[in-house]
VOTILUM-622664 format. One line per 3 residues: number of its first residue (from 0); their letters; for each residue x, z, y of N, C-alpha, C. Coordinates in Angstrom, 2 decimals. Layout:
BEGIN
NUM) A) X Z Y X Z Y X Z Y | ...
This chain:
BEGIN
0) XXX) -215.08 71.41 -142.44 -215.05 70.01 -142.03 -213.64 69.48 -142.23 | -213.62 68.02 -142.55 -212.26 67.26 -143.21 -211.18 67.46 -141.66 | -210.32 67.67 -141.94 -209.52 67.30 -140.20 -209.53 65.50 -140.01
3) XXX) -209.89 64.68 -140.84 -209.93 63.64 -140.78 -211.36 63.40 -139.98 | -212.49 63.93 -140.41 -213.65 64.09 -139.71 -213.73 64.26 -138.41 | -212.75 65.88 -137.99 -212.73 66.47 -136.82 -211.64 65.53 -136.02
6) XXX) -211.09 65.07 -136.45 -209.85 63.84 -135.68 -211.01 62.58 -134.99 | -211.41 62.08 -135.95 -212.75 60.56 -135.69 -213.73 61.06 -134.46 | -214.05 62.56 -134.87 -215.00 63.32 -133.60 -214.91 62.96 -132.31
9) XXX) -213.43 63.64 -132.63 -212.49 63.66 -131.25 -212.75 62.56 -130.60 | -212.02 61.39 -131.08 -211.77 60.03 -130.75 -212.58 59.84 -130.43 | -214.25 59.97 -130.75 -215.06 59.61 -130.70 -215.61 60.01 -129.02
12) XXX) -215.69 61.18 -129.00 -215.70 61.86 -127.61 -214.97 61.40 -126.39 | -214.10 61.11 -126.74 -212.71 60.74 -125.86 -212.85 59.19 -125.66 | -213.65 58.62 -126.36 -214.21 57.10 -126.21 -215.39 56.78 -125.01
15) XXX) -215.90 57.87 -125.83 -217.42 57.74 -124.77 -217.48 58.15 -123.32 | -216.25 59.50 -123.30 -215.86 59.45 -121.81 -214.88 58.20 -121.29 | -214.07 57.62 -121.79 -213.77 56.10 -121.29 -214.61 55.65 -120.80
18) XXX) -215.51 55.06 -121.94 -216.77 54.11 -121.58 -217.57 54.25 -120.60 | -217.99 55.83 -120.32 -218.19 55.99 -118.68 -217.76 56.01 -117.45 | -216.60 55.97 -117.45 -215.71 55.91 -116.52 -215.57 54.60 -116.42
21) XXX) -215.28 53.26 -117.31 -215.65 52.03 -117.27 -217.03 51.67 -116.74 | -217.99 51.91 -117.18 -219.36 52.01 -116.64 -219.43 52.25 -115.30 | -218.60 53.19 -115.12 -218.90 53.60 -113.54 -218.19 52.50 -112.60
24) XXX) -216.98 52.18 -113.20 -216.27 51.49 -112.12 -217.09 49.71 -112.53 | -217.64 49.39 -113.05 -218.06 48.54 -113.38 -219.53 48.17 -112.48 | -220.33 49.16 -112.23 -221.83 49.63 -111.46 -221.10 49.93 -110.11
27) XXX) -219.80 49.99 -109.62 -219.47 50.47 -108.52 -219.47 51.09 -107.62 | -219.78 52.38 -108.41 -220.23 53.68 -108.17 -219.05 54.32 -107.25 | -217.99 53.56 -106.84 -216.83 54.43 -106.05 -216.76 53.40 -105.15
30) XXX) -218.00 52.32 -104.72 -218.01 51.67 -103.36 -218.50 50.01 -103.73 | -218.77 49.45 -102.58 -218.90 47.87 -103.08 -217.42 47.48 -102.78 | -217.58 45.92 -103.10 -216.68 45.08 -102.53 -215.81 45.38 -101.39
33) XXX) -214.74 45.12 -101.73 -214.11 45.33 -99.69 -214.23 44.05 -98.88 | -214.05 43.99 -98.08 -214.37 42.97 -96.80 -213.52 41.58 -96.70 | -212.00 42.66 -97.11 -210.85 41.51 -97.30 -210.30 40.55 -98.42
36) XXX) -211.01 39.39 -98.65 -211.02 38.25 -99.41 -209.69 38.79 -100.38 | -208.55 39.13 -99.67 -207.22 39.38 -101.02 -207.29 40.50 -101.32 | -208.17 41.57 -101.44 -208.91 43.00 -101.62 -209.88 42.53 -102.72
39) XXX) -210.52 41.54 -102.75 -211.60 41.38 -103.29 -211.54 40.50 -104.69 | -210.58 39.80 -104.22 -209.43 39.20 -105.43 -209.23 40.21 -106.45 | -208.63 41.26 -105.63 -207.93 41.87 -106.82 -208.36 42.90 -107.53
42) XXX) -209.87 43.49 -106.81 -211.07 44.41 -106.96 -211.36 43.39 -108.28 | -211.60 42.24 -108.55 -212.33 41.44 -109.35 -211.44 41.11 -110.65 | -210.09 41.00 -110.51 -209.33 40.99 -111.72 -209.02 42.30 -111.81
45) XXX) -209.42 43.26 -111.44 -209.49 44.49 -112.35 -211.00 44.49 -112.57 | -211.82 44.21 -112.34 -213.39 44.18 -113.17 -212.70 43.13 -114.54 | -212.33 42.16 -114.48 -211.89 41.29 -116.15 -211.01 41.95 -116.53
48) XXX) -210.31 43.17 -116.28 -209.32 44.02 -117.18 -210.40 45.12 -117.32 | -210.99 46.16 -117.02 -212.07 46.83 -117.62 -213.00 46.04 -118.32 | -213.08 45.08 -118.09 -214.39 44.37 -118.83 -214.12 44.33 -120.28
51) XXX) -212.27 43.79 -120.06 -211.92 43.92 -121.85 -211.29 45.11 -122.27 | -211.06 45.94 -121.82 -211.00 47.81 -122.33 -212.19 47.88 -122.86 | -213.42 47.76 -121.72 -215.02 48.04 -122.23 -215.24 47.82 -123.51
54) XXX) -214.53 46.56 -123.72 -215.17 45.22 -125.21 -214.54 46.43 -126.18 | -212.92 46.69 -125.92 -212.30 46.72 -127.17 -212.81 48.16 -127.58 | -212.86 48.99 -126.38 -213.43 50.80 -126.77 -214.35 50.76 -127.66
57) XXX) -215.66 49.72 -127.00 -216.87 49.56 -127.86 -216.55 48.93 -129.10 | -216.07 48.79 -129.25 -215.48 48.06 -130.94 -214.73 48.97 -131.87 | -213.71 50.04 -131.07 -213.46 50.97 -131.93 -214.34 52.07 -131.90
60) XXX) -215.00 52.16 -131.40 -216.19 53.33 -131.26 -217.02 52.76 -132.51 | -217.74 51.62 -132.34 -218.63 51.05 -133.94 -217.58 51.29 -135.24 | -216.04 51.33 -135.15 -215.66 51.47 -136.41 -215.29 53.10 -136.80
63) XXX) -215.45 53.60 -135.78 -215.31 55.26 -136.17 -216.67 56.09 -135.98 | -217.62 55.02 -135.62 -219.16 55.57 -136.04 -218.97 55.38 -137.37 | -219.14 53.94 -137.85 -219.02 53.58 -138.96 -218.36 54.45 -140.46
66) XXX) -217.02 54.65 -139.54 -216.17 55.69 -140.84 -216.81 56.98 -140.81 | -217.58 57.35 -139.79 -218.22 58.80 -139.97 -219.25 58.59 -140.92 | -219.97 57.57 -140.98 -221.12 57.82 -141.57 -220.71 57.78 -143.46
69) XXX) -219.92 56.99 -143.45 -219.09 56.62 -144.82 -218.64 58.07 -145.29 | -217.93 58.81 -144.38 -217.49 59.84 -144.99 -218.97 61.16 -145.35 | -220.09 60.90 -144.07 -221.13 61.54 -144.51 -221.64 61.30 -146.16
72) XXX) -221.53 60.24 -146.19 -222.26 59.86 -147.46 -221.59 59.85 -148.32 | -220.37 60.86 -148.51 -219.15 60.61 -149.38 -217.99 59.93 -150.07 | -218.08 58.87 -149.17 -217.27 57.75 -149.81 -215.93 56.98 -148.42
75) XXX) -216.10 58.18 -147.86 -215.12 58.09 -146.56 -214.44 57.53 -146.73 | -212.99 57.89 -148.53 -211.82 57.60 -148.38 -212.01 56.59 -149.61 | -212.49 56.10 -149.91 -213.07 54.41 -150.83 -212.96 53.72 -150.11
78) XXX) -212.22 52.77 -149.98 -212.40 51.16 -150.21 -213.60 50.19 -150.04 | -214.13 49.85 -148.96 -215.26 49.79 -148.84 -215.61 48.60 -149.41 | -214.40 47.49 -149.69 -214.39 46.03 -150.63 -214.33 46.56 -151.94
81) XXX) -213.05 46.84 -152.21 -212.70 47.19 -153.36 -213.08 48.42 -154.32 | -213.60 49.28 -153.82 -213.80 50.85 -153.93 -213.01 51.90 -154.88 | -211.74 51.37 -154.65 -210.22 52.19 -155.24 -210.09 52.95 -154.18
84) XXX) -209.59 54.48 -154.13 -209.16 55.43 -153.27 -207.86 55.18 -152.08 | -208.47 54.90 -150.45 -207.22 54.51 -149.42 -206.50 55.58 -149.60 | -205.08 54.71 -149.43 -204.05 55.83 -149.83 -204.24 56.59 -148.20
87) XXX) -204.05 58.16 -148.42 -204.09 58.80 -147.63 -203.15 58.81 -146.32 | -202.19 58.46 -146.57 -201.05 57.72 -145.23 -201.48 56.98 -144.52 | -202.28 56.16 -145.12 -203.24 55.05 -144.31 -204.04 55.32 -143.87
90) XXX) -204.81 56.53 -143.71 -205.93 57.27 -143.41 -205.67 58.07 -142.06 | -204.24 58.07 -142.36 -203.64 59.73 -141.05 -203.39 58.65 -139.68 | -203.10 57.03 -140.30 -202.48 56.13 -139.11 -203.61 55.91 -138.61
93) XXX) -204.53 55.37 -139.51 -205.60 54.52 -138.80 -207.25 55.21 -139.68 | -207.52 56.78 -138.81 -208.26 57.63 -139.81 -209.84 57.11 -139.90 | -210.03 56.04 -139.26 -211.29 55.07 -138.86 -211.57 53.66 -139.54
96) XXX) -210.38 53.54 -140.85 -210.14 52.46 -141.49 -210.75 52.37 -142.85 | -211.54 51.37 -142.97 -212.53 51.70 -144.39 -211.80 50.72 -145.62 | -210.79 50.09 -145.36 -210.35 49.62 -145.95 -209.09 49.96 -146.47
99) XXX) -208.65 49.75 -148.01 -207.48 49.49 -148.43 -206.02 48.51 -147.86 | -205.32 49.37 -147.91 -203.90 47.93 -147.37 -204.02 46.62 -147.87 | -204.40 46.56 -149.60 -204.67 45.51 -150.02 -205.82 44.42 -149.34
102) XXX) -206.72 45.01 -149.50 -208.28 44.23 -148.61 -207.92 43.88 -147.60 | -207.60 44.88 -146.50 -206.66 44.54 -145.09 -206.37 43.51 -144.73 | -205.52 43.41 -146.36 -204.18 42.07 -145.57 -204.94 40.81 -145.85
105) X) -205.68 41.04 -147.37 -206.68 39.48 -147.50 -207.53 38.89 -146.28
């Protein structure tokens, strides 16, 4: 297996336990509400700061599903616009990136 593969895995794993741990505190599985109105305040602006961890995890999770399946089907390190070979430096930063620097920046 590519270490680029076994790297995306990882991430991948290490996402999905986030996402439950978000989940959980989200379902409020470690208590309801507290009683005290400036408790409850601030219980609630940390629900809109997990809410957008939640968003962004789930968003890199679809793009390193995504790069897994690309690399299943052999075309991992292609260019998924252009289909010229990502330079491999670009691969080690961001190993979930289906695109070229060029495409990128357009």
């Amino acid at each position: 297996m590519s270490s680029r593969k076994s790297e995306l895995e990882t991430l991948r794993a290490d996402l999905k336990v986030r996402l439950s741990r978000y989940e959980a505190h989200q379902h409020r599985e470690d208590g309801a509400l507290e009683k005290d109105f400036e408790e409850q305040a601030a219980q609630t602006q940390n629900d809109e700061v997990v809410d957008s961890l939640e968003t962004e995890t789930r968003a890199e999770l679809a793009q390193i599903e995504h790069a897994l399946e690309r690399i299943e089907s052999g075309v991992g390190d292609d260019c998924e616009s252009c289909g010229e070979a990502i330079d491999p430096r670009r691969l080690q930063v961001l190993p979930y990136t289906t695109l070229c620097i060029n495409c990128a920046d357009e």
